[in-house]
ZAFINU-745376 format. One line per 5 residues: their letters; for each residue x, y, z negated of C-alpha. Coordinates in pm, whole numbers, plus 50000, padded with zeros to 5 digits. Layout:
BEGIN
A) X,Y,Z  ...
***
This chain:
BEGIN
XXXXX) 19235,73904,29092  19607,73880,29114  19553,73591,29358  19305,73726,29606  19497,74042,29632
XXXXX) 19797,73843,29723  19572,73585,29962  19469,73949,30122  19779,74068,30161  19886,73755,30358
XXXXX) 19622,73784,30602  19615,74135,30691  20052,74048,30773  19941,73763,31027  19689,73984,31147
XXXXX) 19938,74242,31246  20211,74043,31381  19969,73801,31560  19836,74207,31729  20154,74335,31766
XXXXX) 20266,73991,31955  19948,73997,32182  20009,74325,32326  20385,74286,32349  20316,74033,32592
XXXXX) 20031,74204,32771  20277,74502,32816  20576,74285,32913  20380,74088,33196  20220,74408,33376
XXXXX) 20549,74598,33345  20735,74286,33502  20444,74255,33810  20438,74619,33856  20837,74629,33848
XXXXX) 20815,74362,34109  20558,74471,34330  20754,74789,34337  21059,74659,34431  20936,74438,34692
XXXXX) 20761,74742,34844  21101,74897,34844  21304,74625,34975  21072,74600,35317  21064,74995,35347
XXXXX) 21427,75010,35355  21476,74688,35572  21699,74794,35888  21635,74765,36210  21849,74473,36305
XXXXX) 21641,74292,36012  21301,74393,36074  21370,74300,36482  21511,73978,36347  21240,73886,36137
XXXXX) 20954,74002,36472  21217,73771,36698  21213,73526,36536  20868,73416,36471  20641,73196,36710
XXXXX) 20272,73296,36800  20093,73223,36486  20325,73431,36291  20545,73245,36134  20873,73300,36044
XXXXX) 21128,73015,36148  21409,73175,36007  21539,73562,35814  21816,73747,35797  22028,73655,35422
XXXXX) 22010,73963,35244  22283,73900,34941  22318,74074,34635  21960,74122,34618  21877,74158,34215
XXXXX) 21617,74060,34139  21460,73871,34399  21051,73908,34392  20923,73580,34277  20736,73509,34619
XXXXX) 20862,73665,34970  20578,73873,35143  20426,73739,35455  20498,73794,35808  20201,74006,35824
XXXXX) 20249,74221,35472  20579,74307,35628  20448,74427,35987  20165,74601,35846  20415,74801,35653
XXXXX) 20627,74837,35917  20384,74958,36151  20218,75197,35911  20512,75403,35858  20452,75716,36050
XXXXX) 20826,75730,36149  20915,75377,36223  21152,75411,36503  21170,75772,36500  21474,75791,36222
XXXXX) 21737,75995,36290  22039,76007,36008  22266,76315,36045  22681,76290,36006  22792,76492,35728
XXXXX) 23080,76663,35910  23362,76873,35780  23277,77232,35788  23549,77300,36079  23324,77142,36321
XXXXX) 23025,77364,36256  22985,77664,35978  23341,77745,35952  23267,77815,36356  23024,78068,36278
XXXXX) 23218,78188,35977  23445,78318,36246  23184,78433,36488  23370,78716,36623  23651,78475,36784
XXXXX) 23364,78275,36939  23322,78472,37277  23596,78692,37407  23323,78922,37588  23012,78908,37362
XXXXX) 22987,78989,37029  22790,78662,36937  22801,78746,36556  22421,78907,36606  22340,78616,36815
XXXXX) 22398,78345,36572  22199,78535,36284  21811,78402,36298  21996,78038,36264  22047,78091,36610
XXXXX) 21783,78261,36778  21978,78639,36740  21771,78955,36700  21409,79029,36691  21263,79160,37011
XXXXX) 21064,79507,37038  20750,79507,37218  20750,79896,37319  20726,79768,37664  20459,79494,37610
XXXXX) 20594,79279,37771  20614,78991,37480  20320,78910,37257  20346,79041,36887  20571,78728,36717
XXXXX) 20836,78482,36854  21023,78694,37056  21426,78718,36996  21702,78854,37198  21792,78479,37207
XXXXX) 22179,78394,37395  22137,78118,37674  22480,77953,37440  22306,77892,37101  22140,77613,37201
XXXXX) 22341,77373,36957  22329,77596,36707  21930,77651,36707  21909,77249,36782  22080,77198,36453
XXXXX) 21901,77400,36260  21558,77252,36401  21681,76952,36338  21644,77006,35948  21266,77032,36014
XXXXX) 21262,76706,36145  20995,76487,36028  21178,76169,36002  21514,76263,35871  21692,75950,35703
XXXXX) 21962,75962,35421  21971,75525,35503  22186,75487,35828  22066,75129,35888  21696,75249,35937
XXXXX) 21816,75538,36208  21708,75469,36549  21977,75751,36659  22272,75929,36458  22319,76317,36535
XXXXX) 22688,76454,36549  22582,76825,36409  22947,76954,36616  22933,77277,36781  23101,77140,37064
XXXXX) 23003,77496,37304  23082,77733,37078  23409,77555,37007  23574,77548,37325  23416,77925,37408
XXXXX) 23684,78025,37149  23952,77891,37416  23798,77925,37731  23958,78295,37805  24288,78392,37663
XXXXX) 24571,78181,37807  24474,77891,37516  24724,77576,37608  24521,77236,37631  24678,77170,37311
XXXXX) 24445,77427,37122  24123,77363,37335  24129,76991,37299  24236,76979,36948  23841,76963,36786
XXXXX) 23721,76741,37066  24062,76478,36939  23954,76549,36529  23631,76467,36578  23666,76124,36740
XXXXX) 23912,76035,36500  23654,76148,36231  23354,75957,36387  23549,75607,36486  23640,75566,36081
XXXXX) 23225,75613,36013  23072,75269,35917  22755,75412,36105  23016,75412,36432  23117,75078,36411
XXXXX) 22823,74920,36435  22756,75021,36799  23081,75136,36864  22900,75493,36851  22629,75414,37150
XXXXX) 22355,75531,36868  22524,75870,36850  22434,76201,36999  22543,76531,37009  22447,76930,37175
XXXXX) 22695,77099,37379  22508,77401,37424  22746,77500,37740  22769,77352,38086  22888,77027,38152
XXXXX) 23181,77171,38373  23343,77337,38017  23406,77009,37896  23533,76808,38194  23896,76929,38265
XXXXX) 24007,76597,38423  24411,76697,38405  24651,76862,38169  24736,77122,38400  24713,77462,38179
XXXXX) 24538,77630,38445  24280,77374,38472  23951,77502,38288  23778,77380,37954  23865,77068,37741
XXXXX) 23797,76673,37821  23560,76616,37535  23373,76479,37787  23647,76200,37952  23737,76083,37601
XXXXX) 23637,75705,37603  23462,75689,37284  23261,76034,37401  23165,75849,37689  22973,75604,37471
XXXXX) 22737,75869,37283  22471,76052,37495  22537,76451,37519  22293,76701,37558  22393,76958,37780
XXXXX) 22229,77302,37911  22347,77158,38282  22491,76803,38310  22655,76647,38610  22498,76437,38843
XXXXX) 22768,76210,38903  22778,76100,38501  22481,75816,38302  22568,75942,37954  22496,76343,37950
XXXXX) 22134,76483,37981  22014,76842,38050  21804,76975,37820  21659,77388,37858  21828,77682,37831
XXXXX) 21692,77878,37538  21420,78132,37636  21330,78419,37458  21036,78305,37301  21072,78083,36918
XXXXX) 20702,78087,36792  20652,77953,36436  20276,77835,36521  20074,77619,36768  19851,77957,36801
XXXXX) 20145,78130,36912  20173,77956,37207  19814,77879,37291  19765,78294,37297  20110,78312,37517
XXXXX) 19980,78055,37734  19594,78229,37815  19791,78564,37844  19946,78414,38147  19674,78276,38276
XXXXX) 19485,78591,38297  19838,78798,38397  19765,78984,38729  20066,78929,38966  20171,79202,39176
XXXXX) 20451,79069,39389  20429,78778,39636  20784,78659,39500  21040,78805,39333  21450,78834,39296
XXXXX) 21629,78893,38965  22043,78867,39029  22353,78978,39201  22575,78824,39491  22832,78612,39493
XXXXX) 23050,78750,39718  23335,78511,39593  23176,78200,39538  23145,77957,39856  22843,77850,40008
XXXXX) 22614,78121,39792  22280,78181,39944  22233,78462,39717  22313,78758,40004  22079,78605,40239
XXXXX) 21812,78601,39928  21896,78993,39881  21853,79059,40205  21556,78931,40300  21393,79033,39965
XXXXX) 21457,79395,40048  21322,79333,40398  20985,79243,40268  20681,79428,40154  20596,79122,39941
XXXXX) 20917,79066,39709  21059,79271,39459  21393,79256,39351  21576,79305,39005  21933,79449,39062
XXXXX) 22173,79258,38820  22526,79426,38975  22741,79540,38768  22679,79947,38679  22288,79858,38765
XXXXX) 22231,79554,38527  21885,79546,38448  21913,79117,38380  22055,79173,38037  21727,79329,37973
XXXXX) 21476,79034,37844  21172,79326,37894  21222,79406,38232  21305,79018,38288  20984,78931,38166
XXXXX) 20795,79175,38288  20895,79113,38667  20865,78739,38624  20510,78830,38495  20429,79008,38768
XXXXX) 20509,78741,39022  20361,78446,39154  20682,78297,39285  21054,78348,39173  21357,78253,39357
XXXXX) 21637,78024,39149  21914,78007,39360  22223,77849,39232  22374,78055,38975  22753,78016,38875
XXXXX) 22691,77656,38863  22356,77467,38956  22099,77605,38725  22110,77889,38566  21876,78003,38200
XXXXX) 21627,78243,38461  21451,77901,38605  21326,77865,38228  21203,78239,38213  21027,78247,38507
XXXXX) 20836,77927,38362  20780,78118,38075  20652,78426,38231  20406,78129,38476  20603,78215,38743
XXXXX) 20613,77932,39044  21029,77850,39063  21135,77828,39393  21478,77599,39423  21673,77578,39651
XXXXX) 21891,77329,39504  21781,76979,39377  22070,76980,39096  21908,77330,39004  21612,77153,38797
XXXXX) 21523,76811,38970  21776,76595,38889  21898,76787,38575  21595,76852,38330  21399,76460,38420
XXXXX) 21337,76484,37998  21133,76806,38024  21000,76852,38358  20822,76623,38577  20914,76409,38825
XXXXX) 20682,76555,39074  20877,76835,39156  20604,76973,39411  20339,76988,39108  20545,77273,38976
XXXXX) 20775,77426,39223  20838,77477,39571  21186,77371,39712  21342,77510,40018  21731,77383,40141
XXXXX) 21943,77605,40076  22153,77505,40429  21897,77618,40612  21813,77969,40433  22220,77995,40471
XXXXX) 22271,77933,40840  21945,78178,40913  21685,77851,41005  21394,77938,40787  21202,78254,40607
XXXXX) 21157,78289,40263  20847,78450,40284  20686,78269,40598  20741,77963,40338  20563,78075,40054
XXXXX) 20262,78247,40240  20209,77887,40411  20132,77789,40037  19739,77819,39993  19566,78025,39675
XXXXX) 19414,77681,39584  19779,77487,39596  19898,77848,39411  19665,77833,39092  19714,77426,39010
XXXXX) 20124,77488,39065  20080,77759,38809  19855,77579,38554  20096,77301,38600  20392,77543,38473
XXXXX) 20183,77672,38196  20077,77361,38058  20496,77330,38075  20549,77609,37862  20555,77416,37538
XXXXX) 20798,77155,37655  21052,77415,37761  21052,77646,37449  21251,77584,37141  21005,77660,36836
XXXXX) 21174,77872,36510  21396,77666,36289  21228,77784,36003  20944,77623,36066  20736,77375,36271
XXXXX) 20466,77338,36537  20144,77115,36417  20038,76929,36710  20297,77120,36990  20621,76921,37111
XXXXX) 20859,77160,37203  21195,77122,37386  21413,76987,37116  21113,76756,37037  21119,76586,37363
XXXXX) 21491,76556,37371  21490,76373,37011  21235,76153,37172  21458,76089,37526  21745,76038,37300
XXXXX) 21583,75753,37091  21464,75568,37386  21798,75561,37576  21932,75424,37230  21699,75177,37261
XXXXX) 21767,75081,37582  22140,75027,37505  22026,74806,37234  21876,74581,37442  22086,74585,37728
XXXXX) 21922,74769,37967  22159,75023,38020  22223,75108,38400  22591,75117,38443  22621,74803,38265
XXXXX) 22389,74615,38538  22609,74685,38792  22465,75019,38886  22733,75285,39056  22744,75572,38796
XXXXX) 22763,75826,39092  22474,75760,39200  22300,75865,38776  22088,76124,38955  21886,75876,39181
XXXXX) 21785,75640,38899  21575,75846,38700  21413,75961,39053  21350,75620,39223  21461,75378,39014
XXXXX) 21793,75275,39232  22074,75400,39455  21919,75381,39792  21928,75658,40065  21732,75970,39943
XXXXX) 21675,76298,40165  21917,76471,39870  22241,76283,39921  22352,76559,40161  22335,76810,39840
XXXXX) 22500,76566,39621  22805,76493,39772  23082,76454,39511  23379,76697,39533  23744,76488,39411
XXXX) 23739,76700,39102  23420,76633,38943  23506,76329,38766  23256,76106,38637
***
């Protein structure tokens, strides 16, 4: 008895440890291949771009790979590399491949401690209510009805960076991995800093000083020295002019961020850049109008369509008695002479323009409104009018044409009308003869052209994001990663040869050859490059 309860004993112990082995083993291998499949998954998701481009170069038509990039440090390496194809296929089914964008982590003195001090910002606005709605400033009444009932703020044509920033944490294809970026954004408030100096008697000391940290800041970034910074881009939600002061004269206006060398290697985003420069882009004014959904602007957009317009064309400004060269008397003049126009007085004492309802509402009312040249080229009233599917009428080509080639298309006559501006200011032509020559038919495609524009030249709320709508900043991301790209592969314009002066012709016709416009673009000693 004694020895078959010992001779059971035995058994039931192999029995267990030979179990206990046999699933220790099963358990070991699947955790090992599913460790490994995991990592290898990994490792080709976070590939950068200079690998995954390496590994697509360098393979010949079947697919094979004659040679890869050494990854080191690499623990621990799959048993077996995945194909040529396994890694494509990856590649190519990642909804954001080459749409990355990795954001700079900047010291709070180039952005929040900006708004932290929002009363300093603007010497002659208080832009503290403007900067609350991350950026988009008040909510809009509708007492007047001349909005629809959501997405409408009392929105200041400044805060562009500022709403551009925030809209830029709704990004889809944010990045915390720098090597997968296709473009780096530099979230500076580069406007709203130098408004702080702009009036006041600030030395060039004090309105330079940000523009001089910040380079000094970006050129120790590992991200910077890859491309010496040519991947970067940043929002200057100002003119162009405000950061071009080409001497150190005290009374010369704004700050050089714009001349520093390593600047000159990122791509700005401006609300008006200069013709005569290949690395800043225009990009919209901010309109009143933020909505949160795609319905939003599909029930803006019918509205329009079925608007009745009372006024042949319309006016909504003041002279420039001061300011050389300003057609804007002659437009006064012969809008009050006609039947057909109605004009907005935006004097001072009589300054209906700083109302967006009666804005809107004339621009609504009109099929054609007159964009003159405002203190500089464009001016944020071009954008309104499209909103309201008003026809712009320009008068300049550096109002819209040559500025906004992003946003806008190229066809400028499939949109707009343009008239000379020499010739309405030494008395050659009529306003209104020219726009009753236009026919209803030409008339109702110009204006479903701008309405169909509508969503390209609105900035959607920050706080949350259109389904199947690209907006403006959407559009810019997208002009912004494809210029990068170009630099990457050499195809940048300036660097064939190409005379920088002559950036507003490319994007028109491809080259630098005579064009009916060169008469408007002729550059002044002062503009710099």
């Amino acid at each position: 008895m004694e020895t078959f309860n010992g001779n059971c004993r035995n058994q039931f112990c192999f029995v267990v440890v030979a179990s206990f082995g046999f699933w220790f083993f099963m358990f070991y291998f699947h955790s090992f291949n599913a460790y490994m499949l995991m990592e290898s998954k990994n490792h080709v998701q976070s590939i950068p771009n200079q690998y995954a481009n390496s590994v697509l170069r360098n393979s010949d038509q079947q697919g094979n790979i004659s040679s890869l990039p050494i990854i080191e440090n690499e623990t621990p390496q799959p048993p077996k590399q995945q194909s040529f194809e396994e890694n494509r296929a990856i590649i190519e089914s990642d909804p954001c491949s080459g749409r990355y964008v990795y954001v700079h982590d900047l010291p709070s003195r180039f952005n929040v401690d900006i708004l932290k001090d929002c009363k300093t910002i603007s010497m002659w606005t208080d832009m503290c209510k403007f900067i609350s709605n991350m950026g988009l400033g008040p909510k809009l009444s509708n007492e007047e009805g001349a909005f629809s009932n959501k997405g409408w703020f009392a929105t200041n044509q400044f805060a562009v960076e500022l709403i551009f920033y925030n809209r830029m944490k709704q990004y889809k294809c944010l990045t915390s991995n720098s090597s997968i970026a296709s473009a780096i954004f530099v979230p500076f408030f580069a406007g709203l800093d130098i408004s702080r100096y702009l009036w006041g008697g600030f030395n060039t000391t004090t309105r330079d000083s940000s523009s001089f940290d910040l380079v000094e800041w970006l050129v120790k970034k590992p991200e910077w020295q890859i491309l010496g910074g040519r991947d970067h881009f940043l929002v200057g939600g100002r003119i162009t002019w405000d950061f071009r002061r080409q001497t150190d004269n005290e009374t010369d206006w704004g700050n050089k961020f714009l001349f520093l060398p390593q600047v000159k290697n990122m791509t700005i985003l401006t609300i008006e850049s200069s013709p005569w420069s290949s690395y800043d882009f225009g990009i919209p004014y901010p309109t009143y109008f933020h909505p949160s959904k795609d319905i939003e602007v599909f029930q803006w957009q019918n509205r329009m369509r079925r608007q009745k317009r009372l006024w042949w064309f319309s006016f909504a400004g003041a002279p420039r008695p001061n300011m050389a060269g300003s057609i804007r008397g002659q437009i006064i003049n012969q809008c009050r002479s006609s039947k057909r126009c109605k004009l907005l007085e935006c004097s001072s004492g009589v300054n209906q323009c700083n109302s967006p309802s009666s804005l809107m509402k004339l621009f609504q009312r009109s099929i054609f409104c007159l964009q003159p040249q405002g203190d500089s080229y464009t001016r944020r009233s071009a954008f309104d009018s499209i909103l309201a599917g008003c026809i712009p009428v320009f008068f300049h080509p550096g109002s819209a044409y040559v500025q906004y080639t992003w946003h806008l298309p190229l066809n400028h006559t499939s949109y707009s009308v343009f008239i000379p501006e020499d010739e309405v200011r030494d008395g050659k032509i009529s306003i209104e003869t020219v726009l009753l020559s236009i026919s209803r038919e030409e008339v109702r495609g110009m204006r479903e052209k701008i309405i169909e524009l509508i969503p390209r030249i609105i900035y959607a709320d920050p706080r949350s994001r259109l389904e199947t709508l690209e907006d403006a900043f959407d559009i810019a991301v997208q002009g912004v990663i494809q210029r990068v790209n170009r630099l990457r592969e050499g195809r940048v314009r300036n660097d064939m040869g190409f005379v920088e002066e002559n950036h507003w012709k490319y994007a028109l016709i491809g080259g630098d050859g005579e064009h009916e416009w060169d008469r408007f673009f002729t550059k002044p000693e002062d503009a710099g490059t």
